[in-house]
C-alpha positions, 0 to 999 in steps of 0.5 A: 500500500502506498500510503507512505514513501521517502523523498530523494532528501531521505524525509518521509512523505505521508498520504492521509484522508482527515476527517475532523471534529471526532472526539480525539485525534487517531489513525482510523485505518485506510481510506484508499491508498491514505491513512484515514486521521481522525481529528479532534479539531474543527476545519476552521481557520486552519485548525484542522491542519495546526492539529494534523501537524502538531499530532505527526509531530508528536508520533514521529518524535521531531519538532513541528518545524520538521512537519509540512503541510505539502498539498491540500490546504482545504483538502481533506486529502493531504500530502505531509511531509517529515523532514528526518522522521526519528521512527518508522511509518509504521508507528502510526499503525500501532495505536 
């Protein structure tokens, strides 16, 4: 599934399908070839993504300057990046 993959820099690319305003902040699962998030945040003045980065941020133990929003804004699909990602994708499975 390609879900995930590393750029030519070595960071990590992430593919996920958000769903906000549920109740705390998990990886449902798959939604196609994305990982399914479920966001305890509302999609108002950018909250929704702040959310999805500090939450990346958290997993992959970096500072949220190492986390970008590459594509989808006002997506519910978006492209995320890790710069230098200190675990491996799969941590975001195990919860």
């Amino acid at each position: 599934m390609a879900w995930y993959h590393y750029d030519n820099a070595n960071n990590l690319v992430l593919t996920c399908h958000v769903q906000t305003g549920a109740r705390h902040t998990e990886v449902s699962g798959f939604y196609g070839n994305a990982l399914k998030i479920r966001l305890a945040a509302e999609p108002i003045e950018g909250k929704a993504n702040a959310a999805l980065l500090k939450f990346m941020a958290k997993q992959f133990a970096v500072p949220l300057s190492q986390v970008m929003l590459k594509n989808g804004g006002k997506s519910r699909h978006k492209v995320i990046v890790i710069q230098q990602p200190n675990r491996e994708p799969d941590i975001l499975l195990k919860h």
